[in-house]
C-alpha positions, -999 to 999 in steps of 0.1 A, spaced: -483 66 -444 -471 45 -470 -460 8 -465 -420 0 -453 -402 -27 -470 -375 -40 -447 -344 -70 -452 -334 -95 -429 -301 -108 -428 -297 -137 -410 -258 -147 -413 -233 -168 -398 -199 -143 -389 -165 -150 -398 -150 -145 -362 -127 -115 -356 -126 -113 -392 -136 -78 -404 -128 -75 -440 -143 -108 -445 -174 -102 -431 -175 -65 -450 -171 -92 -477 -195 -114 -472 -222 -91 -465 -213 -74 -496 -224 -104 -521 -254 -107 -497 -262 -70 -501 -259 -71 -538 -285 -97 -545 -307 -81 -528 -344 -58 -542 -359 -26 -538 -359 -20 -499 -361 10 -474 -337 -5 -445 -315 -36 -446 -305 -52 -407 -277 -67 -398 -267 -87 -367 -251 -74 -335 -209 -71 -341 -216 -79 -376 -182 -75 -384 -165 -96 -356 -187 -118 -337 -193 -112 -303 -159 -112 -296 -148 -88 -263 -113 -82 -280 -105 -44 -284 -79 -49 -308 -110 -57 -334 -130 -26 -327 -130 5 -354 -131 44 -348 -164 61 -361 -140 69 -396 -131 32 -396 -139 8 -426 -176 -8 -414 -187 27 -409 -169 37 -442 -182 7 -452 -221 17 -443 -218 49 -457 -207 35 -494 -236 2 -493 -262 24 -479 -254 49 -509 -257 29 -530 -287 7 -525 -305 40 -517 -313 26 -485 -305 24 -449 -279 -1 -436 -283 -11 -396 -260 -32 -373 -239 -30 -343 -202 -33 -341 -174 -25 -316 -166 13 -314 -136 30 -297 -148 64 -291 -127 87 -269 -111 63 -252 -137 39 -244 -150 5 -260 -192 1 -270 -210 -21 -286 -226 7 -307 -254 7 -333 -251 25 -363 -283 36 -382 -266 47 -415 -290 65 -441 -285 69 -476 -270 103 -475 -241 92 -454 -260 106 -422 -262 86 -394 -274 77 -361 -262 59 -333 -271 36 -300 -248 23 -275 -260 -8 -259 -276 1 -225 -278 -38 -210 -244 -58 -211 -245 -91 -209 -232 -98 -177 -224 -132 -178 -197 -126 -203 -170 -100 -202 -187 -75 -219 -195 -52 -191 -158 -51 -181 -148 -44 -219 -177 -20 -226 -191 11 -215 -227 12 -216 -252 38 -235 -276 55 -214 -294 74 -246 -324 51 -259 -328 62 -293 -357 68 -320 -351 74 -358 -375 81 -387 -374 66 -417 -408 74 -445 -423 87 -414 -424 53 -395 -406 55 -361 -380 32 -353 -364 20 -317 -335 1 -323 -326 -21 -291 -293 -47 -293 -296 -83 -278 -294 -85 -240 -315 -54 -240 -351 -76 -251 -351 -88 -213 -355 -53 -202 -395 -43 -210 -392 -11 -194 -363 3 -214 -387 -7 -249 -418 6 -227 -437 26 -263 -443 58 -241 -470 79 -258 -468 52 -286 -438 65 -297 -426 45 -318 -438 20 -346 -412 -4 -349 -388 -23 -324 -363 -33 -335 -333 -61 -318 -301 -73 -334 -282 -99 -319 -260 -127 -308 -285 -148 -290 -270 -181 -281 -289 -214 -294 -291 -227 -252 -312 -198 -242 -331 -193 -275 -364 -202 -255 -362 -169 -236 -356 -150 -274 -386 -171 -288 -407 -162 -261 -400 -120 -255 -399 -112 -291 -435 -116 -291 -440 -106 -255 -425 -69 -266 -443 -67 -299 -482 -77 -278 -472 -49 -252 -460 -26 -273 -486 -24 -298 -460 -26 -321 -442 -46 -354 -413 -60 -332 -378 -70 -357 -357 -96 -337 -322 -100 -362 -301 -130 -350 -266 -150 -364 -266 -187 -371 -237 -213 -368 -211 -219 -338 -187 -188 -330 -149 -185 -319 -157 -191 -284 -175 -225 -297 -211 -210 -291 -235 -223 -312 -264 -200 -323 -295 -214 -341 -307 -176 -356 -347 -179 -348 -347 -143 -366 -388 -131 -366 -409 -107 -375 -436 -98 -352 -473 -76 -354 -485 -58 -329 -508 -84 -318 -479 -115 -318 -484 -129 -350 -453 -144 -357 -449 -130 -396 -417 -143 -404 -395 -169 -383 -361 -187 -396 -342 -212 -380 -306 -232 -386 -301 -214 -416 -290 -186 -433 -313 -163 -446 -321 -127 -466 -357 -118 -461 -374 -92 -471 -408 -81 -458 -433 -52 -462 -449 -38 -429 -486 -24 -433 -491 8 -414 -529 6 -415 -533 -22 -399 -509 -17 -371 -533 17 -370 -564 -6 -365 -549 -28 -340 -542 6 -314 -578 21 -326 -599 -13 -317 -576 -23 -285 -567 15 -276 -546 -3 -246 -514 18 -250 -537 48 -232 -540 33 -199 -501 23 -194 -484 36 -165 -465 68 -165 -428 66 -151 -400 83 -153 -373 58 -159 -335 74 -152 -335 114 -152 -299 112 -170 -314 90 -195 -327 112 -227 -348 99 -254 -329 105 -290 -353 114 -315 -344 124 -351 
């Protein structure tokens, strides 16, 4: 299996500001390589605002928006943003592919010192994608302190993957599971955070990382903005789980028998 090259975006957010965050990300976008998948933060286009009247339909313009960047960097484009679906308010993932296909996650874990579980519904559908024949599980925020619902069952997946609004006052606890997931997992764990204070004056110092399967932090950025890009080596994520075969002896469990595992 060949190597995966994957971009970081580490970005302040205008607040409750879509088209200028479509903007921003834009000019970001366009300076950036040759890459497989570029990741955005969670509510890239708002901030982690809990206002409805800022969330888009699934034909909105950020998933119109997706569709077009992802086309034309031949790539895919990943982020969450607030979805009205049917009635009902998520903070929803999109995994947009180059074809215009895409994929979807609703967040399972509000945050539930903040008002998102009285705004939201929540997901209940863990998802896994493929992308060059890596497997991706792509988690948002709040969901990292939740090992069981990343547990790598049958070493599913490859990658794990968080975006996020994680506020700069509890950025020990992001520091710390990041690597925690990535060591139990046996897998490259993405962590994707914003930077600078939001509309509800929250300040957020990023701390964005890239993690192997054995907790070497790989990449870390703080304070600043950032566009990283990175190449993640199959073979030795391979040797890891062949010398330390440790993902054969984890517990079986079922964990929710209305959840359903996604896989595409």
């Amino acid at each position: 299996m060949k190597n995966l090259r994957i971009t970081i975006i580490q970005s302040n957010l205008h607040w409750e500001n879509i088209p200028a965050n479509l903007q921003m990300f834009s000019e970001k976008i366009a300076a950036i390589g040759q890459t497989d998948f570029i990741v955005l933060p969670e509510t890239f286009t708002t901030g982690f605002s809990m206002n409805p009247k800022f969330s888009e339909t699934m034909n909105g313009r950020a998933i119109e928006w997706m569709r077009k960047t992802s086309r034309e960097k031949n790539c895919v484009v990943c982020g969450s943003l607030m979805i009205k679906d049917e009635g009902k308010f998520y903070n929803r993932l999109v995994w947009m592919q180059a074809d215009g296909e895409f994929m979807t996650y609703d967040k399972r874990h509000l945050f539930c010192i903040s008002d998102e579980p009285k705004c939201f519904s929540t997901g209940d559908e863990r998802l896994i994608v493929e992308l060059n024949g890596w497997k991706i599980c792509p988690l948002i925020c709040y969901d990292l302190r939740f090992p069981v619902w990343a547990r790598n069952k049958n070493a599913g997946y490859e990658i794990l993957l968080y975006v996020a609004n994680w506020p700069e006052r509890r950025n020990l606890a992001w520091k710390s599971l990041l690597p925690a997931r990535a060591i139990e997992n046996q897998a490259y764990v993405i962590g994707v955070n914003r930077v600078g204070v939001d509309g509800k004056n929250i300040s957020h110092t990023g701390d964005s990382m890239v993690i192997d399967a054995l907790g070497k932090i790989l990449y870390h950025k703080e304070h600043e903005e950032d566009i990283f890009t990175i190449e993640l080596n199959y073979e030795e994520l391979k040797k890891v789980r062949e010398q330390l075969p440790f993902l054969n002896d984890a517990d079986d469990f079922v964990l929710n028998p209305k959840s359903k595992i996604k896989s595409h």
